[in-house]
N, CA, C and O atoms as CSV, one atom per row, in Angstrom:
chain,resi,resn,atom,element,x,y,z
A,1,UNK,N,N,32.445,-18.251,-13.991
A,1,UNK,CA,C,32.950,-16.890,-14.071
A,1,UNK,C,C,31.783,-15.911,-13.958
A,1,UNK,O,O,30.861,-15.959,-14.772
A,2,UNK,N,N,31.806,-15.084,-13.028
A,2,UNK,CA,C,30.700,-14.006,-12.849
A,2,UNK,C,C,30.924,-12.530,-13.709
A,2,UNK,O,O,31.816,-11.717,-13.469
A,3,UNK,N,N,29.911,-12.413,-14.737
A,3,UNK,CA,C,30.242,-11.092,-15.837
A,3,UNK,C,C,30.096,-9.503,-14.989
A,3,UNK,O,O,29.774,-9.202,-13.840
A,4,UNK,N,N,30.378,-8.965,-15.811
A,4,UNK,CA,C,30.427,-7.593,-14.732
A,4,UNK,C,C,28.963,-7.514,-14.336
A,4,UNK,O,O,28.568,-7.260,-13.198
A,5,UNK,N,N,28.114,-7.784,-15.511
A,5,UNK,CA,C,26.547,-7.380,-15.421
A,5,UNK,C,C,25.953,-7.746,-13.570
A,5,UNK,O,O,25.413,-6.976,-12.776
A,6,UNK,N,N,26.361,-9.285,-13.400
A,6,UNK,CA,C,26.195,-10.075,-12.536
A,6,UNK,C,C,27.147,-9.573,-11.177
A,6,UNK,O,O,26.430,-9.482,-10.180
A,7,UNK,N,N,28.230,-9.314,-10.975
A,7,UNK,CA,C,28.745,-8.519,-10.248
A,7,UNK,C,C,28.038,-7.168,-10.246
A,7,UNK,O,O,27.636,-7.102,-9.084
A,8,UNK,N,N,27.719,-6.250,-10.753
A,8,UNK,CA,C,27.200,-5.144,-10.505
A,8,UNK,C,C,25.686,-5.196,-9.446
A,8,UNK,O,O,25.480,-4.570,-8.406
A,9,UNK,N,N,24.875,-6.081,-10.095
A,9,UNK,CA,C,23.604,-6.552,-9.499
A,9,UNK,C,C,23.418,-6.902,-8.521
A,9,UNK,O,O,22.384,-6.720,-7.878
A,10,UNK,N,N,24.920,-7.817,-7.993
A,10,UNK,CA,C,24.878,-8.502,-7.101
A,10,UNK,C,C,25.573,-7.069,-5.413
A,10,UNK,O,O,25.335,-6.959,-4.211
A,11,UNK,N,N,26.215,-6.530,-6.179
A,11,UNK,CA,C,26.713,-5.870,-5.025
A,11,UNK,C,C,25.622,-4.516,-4.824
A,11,UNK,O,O,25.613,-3.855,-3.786
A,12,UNK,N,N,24.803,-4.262,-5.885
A,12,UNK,CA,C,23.635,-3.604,-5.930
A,12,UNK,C,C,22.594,-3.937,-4.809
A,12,UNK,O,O,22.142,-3.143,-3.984
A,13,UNK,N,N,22.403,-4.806,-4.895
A,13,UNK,CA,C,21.461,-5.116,-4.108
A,13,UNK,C,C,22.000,-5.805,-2.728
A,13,UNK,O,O,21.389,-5.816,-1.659
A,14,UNK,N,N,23.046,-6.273,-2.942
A,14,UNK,CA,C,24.095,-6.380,-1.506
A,14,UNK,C,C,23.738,-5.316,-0.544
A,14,UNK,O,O,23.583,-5.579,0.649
A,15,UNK,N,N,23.609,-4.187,-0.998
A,15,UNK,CA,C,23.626,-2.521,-0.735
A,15,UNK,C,C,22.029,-2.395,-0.441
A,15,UNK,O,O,21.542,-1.686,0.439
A,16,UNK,N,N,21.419,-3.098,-1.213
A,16,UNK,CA,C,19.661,-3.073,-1.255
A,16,UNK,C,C,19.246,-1.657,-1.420
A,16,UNK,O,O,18.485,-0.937,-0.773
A,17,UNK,N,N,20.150,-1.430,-2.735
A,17,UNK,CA,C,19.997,-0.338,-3.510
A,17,UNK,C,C,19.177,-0.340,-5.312
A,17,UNK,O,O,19.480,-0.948,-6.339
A,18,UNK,N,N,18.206,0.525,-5.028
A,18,UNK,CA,C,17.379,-0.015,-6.168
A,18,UNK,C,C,18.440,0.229,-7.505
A,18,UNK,O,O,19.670,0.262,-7.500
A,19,UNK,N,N,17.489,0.386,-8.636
A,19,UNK,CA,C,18.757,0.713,-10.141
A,19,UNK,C,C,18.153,1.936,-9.867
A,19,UNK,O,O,18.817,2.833,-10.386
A,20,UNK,N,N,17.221,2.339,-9.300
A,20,UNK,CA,C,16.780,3.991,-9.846
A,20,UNK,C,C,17.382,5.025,-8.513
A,20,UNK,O,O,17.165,6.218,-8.302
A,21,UNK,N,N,18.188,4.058,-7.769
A,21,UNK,CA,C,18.720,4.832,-6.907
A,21,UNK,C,C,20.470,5.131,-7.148
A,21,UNK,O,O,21.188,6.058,-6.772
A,22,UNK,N,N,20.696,4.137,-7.788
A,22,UNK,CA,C,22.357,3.768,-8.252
A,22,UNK,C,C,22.559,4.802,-9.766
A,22,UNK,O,O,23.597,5.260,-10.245
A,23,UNK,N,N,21.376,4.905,-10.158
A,23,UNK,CA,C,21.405,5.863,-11.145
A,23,UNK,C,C,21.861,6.985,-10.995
A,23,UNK,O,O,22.834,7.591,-11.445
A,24,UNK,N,N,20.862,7.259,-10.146
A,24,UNK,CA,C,20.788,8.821,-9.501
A,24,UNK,C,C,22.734,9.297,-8.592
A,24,UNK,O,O,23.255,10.412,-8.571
A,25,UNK,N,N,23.042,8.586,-8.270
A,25,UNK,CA,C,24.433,8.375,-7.322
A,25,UNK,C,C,25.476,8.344,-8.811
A,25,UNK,O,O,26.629,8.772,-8.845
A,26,UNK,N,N,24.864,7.841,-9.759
A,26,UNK,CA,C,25.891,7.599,-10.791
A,26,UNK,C,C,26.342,8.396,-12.235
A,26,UNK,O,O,27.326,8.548,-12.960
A,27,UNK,N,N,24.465,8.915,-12.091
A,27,UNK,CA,C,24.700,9.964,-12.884
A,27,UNK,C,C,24.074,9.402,-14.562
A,27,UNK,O,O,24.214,10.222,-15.470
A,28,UNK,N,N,23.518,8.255,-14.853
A,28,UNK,CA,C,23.219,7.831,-15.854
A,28,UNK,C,C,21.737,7.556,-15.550
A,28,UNK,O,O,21.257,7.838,-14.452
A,29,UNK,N,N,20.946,6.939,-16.651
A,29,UNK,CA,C,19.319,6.613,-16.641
A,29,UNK,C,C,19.333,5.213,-16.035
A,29,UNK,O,O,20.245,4.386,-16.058
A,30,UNK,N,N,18.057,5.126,-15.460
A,30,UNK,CA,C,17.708,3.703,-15.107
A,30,UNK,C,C,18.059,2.368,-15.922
A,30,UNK,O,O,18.466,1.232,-15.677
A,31,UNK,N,N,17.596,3.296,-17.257
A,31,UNK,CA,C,17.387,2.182,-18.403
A,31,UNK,C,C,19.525,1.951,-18.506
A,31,UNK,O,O,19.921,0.847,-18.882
A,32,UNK,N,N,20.386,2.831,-18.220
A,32,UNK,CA,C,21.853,2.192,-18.721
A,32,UNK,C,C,22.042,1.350,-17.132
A,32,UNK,O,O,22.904,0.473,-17.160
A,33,UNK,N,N,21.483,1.500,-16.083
A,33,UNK,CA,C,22.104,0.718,-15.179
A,33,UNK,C,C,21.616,-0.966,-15.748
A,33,UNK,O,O,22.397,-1.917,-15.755
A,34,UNK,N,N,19.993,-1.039,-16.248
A,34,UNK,CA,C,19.425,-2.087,-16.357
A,34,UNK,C,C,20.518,-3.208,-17.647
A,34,UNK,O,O,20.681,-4.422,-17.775
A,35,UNK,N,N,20.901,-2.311,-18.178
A,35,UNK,CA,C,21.378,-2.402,-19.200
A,35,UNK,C,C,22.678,-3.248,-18.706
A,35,UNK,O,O,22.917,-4.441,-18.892
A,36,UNK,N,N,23.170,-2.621,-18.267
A,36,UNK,CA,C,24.675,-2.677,-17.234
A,36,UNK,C,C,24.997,-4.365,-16.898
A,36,UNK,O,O,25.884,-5.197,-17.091
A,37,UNK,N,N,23.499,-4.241,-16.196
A,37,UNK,CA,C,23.278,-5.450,-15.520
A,37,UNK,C,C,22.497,-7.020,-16.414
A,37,UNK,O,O,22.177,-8.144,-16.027
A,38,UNK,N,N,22.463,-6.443,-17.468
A,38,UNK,CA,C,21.796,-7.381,-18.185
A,38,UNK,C,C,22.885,-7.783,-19.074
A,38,UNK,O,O,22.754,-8.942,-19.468
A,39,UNK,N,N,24.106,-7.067,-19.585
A,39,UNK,CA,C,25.143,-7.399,-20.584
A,39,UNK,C,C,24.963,-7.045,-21.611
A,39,UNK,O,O,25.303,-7.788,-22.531
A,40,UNK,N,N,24.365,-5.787,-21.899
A,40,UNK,CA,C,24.031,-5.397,-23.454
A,40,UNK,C,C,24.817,-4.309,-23.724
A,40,UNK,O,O,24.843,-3.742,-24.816
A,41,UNK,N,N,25.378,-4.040,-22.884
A,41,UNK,CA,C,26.204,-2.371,-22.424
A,41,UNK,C,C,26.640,-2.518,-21.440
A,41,UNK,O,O,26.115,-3.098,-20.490
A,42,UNK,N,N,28.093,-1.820,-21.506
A,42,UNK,CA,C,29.140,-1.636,-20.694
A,42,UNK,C,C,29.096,-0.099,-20.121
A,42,UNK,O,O,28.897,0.983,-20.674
A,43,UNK,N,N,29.352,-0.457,-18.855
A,43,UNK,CA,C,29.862,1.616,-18.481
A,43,UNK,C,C,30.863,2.288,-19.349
A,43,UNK,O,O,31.686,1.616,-19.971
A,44,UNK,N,N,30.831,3.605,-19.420
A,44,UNK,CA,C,32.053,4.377,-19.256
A,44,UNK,C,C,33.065,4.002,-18.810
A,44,UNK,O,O,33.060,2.782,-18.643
A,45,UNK,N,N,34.403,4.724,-18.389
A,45,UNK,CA,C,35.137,4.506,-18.160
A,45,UNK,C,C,35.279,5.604,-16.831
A,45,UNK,O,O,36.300,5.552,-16.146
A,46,UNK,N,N,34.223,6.570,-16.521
A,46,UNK,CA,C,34.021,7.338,-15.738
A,46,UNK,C,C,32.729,6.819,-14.720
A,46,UNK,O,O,32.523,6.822,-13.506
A,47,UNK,N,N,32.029,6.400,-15.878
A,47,UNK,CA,C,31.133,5.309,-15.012
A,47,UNK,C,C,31.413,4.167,-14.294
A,47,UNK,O,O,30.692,3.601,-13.472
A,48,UNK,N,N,32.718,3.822,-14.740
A,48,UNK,CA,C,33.047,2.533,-14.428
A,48,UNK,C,C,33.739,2.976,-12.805
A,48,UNK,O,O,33.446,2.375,-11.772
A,49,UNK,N,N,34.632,4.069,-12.876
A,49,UNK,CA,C,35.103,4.520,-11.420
A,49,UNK,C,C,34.054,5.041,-10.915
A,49,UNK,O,O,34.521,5.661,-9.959
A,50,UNK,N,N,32.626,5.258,-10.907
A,50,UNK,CA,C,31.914,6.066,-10.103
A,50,UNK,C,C,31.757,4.861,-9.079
A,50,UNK,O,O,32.006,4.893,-7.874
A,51,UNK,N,N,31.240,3.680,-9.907
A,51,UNK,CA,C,30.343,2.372,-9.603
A,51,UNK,C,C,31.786,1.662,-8.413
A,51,UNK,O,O,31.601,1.019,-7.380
A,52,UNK,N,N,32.836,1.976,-8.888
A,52,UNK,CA,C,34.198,1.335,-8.194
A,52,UNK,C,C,34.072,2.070,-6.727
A,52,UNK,O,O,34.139,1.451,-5.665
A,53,UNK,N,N,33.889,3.416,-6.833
A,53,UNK,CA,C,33.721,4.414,-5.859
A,53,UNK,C,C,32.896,3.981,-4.767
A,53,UNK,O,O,33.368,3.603,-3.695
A,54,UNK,N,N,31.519,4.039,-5.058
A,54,UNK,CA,C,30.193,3.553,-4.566
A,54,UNK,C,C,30.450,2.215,-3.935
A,54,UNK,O,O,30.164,2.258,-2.738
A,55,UNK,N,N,30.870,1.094,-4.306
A,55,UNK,CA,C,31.066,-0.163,-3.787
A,55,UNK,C,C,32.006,-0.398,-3.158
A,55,UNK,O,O,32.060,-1.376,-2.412
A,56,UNK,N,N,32.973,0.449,-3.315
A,56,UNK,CA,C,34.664,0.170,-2.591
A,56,UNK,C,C,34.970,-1.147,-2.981
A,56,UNK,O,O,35.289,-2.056,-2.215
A,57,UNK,N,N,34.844,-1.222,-4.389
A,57,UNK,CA,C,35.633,-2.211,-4.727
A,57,UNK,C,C,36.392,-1.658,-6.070
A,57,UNK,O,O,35.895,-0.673,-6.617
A,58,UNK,N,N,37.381,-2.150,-6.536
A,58,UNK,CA,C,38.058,-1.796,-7.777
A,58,UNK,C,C,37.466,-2.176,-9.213
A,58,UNK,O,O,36.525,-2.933,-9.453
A,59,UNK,N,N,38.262,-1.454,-10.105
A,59,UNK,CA,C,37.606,-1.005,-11.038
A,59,UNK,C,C,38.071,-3.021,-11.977
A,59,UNK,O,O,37.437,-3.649,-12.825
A,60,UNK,N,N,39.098,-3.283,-11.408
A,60,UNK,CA,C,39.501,-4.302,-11.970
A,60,UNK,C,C,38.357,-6.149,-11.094
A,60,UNK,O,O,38.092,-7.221,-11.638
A,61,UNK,N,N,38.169,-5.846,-10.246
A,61,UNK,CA,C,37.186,-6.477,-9.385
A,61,UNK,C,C,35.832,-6.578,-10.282
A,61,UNK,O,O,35.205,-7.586,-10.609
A,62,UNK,N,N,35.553,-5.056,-10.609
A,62,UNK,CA,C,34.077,-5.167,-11.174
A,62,UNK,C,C,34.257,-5.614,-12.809
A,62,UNK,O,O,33.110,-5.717,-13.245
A,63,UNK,N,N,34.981,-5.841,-13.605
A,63,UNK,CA,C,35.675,-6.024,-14.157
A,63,UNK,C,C,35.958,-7.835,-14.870
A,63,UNK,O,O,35.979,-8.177,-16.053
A,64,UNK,N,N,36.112,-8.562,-13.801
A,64,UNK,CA,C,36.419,-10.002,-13.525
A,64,UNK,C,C,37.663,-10.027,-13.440
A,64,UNK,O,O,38.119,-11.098,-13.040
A,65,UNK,N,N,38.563,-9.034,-13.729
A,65,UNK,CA,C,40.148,-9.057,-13.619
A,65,UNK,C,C,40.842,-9.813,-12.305
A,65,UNK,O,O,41.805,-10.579,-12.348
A,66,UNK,N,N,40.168,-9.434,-11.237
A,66,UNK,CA,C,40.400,-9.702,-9.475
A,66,UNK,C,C,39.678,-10.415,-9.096
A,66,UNK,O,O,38.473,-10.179,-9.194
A,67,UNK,N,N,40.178,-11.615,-8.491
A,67,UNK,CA,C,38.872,-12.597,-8.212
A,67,UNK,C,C,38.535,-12.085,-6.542
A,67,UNK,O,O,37.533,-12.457,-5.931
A,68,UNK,N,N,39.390,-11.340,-6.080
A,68,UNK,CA,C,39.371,-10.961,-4.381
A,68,UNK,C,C,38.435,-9.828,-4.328
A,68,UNK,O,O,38.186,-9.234,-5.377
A,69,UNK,N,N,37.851,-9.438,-3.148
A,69,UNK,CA,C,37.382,-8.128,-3.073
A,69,UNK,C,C,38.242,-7.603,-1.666
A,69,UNK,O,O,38.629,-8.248,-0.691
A,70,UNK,N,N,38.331,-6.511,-1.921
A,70,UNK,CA,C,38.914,-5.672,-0.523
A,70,UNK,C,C,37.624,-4.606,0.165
A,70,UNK,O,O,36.779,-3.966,-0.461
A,71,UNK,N,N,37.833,-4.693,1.649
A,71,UNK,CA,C,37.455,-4.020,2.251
A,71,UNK,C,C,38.437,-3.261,2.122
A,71,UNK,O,O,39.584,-3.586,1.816
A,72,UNK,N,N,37.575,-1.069,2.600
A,72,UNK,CA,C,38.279,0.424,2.742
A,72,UNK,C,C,38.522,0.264,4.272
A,72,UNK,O,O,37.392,0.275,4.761
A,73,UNK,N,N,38.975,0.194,4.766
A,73,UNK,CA,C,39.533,0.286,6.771
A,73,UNK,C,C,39.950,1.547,6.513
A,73,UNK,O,O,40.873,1.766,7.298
A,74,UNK,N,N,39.767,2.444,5.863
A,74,UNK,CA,C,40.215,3.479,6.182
A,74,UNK,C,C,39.459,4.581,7.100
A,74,UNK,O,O,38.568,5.224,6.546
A,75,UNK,N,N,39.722,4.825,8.343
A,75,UNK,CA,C,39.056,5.500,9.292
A,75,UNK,C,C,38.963,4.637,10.020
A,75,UNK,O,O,38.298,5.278,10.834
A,76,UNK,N,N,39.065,3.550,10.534
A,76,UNK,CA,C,39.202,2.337,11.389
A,76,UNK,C,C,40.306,1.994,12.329
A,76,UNK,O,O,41.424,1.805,11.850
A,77,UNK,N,N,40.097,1.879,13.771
A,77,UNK,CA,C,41.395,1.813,14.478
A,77,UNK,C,C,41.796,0.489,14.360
A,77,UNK,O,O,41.101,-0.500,14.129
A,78,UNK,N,N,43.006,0.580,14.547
A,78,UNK,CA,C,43.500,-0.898,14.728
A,78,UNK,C,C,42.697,-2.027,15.272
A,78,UNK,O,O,42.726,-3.137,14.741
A,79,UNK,N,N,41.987,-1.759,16.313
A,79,UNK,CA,C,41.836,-2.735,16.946
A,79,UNK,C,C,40.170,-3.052,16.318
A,79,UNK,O,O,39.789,-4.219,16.414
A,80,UNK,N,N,39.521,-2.359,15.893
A,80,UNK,CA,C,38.086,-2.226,14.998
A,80,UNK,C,C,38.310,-3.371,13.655
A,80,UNK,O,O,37.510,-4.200,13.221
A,81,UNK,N,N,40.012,-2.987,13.113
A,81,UNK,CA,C,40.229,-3.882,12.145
A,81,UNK,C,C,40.759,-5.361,12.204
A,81,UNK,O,O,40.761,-6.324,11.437
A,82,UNK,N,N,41.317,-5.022,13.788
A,82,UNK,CA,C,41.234,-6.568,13.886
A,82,UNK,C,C,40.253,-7.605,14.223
A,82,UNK,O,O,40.240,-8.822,14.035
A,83,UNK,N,N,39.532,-6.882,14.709
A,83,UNK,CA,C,37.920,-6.977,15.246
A,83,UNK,C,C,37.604,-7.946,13.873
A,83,UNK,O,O,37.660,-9.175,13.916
A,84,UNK,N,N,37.286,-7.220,12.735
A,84,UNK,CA,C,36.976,-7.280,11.729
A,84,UNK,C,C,37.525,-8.697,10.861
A,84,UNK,O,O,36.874,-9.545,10.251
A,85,UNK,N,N,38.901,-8.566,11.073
A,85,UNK,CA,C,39.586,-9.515,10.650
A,85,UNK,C,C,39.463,-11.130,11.341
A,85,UNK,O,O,39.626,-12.269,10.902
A,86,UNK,N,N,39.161,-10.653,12.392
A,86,UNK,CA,C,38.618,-11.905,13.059
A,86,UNK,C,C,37.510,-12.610,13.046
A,86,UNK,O,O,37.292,-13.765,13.414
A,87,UNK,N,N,36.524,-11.447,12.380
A,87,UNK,CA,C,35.240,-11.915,11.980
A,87,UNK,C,C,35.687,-12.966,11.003
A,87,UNK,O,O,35.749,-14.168,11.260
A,88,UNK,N,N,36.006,-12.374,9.807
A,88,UNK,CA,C,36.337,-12.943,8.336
A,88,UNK,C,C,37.021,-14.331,8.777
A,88,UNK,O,O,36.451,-15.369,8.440
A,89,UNK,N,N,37.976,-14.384,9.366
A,89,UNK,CA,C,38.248,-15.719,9.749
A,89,UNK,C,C,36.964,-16.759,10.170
A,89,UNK,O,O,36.718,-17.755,9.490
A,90,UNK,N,N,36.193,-16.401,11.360
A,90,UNK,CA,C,35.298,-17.391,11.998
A,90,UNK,C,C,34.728,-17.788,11.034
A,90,UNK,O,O,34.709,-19.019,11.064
A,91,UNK,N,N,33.945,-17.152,9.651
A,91,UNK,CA,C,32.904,-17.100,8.359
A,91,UNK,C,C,33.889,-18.256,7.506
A,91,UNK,O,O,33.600,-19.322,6.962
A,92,UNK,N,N,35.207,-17.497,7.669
A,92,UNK,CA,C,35.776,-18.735,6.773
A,92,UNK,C,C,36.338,-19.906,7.081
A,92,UNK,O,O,36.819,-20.628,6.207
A,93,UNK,N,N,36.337,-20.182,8.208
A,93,UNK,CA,C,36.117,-21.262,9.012
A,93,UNK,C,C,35.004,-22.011,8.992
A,93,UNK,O,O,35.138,-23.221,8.813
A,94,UNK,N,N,33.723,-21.463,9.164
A,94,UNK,CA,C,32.703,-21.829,8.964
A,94,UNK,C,C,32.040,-22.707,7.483
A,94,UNK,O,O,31.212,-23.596,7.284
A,95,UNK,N,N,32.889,-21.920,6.715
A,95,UNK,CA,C,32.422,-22.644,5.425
A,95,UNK,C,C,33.452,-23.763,4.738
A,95,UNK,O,O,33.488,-24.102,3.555
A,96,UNK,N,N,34.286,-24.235,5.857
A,96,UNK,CA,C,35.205,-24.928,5.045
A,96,UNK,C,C,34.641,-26.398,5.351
A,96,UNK,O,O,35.166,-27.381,4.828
């Protein structure tokens, strides 16, 4: 099971976004993102949608609630998303 701390970090740097940059975007100190990510402290509940915001993932995702993540296609034509969708297939093909 991956804790939020570990989800946060991980899509942090997915992004190859420092903590002193996720701060700044989030609105809290270095030291609460480190925090965040270490399990000693939890966000807000305003913090918690900023970080949902920023990642385009849900608040229940970051969370452990959702074991799925969703891509936003929003602004994406059809055919960009099928594009897309076809990627995700070949990858998961690949790893089976």
């Amino acid at each position: 099971m991956v804790f939020f701390g570990e989800k946060l970090r991980m899509l942090r740097k997915g992004r190859n976004i420092t903590q002193q940059t996720l701060a700044v975007q989030v609105g809290v100190t270095v030291s609460a993102i480190s925090a965040y990510e270490s399990g000693s402290r939890y966000p807000s509940y305003e913090v918690l949608l900023s970080l949902a915001r920023i990642f385009h993932v849900s608040t229940d995702y970051l969370l452990g609630l959702e074991k799925n993540r969703c891509l936003d296609v929003t602004g994406l034509s059809e055919r960009e998303i099928d594009i897309l969708a076809k990627t995700i297939e070949i990858f998961r093909d690949k790893s089976v």
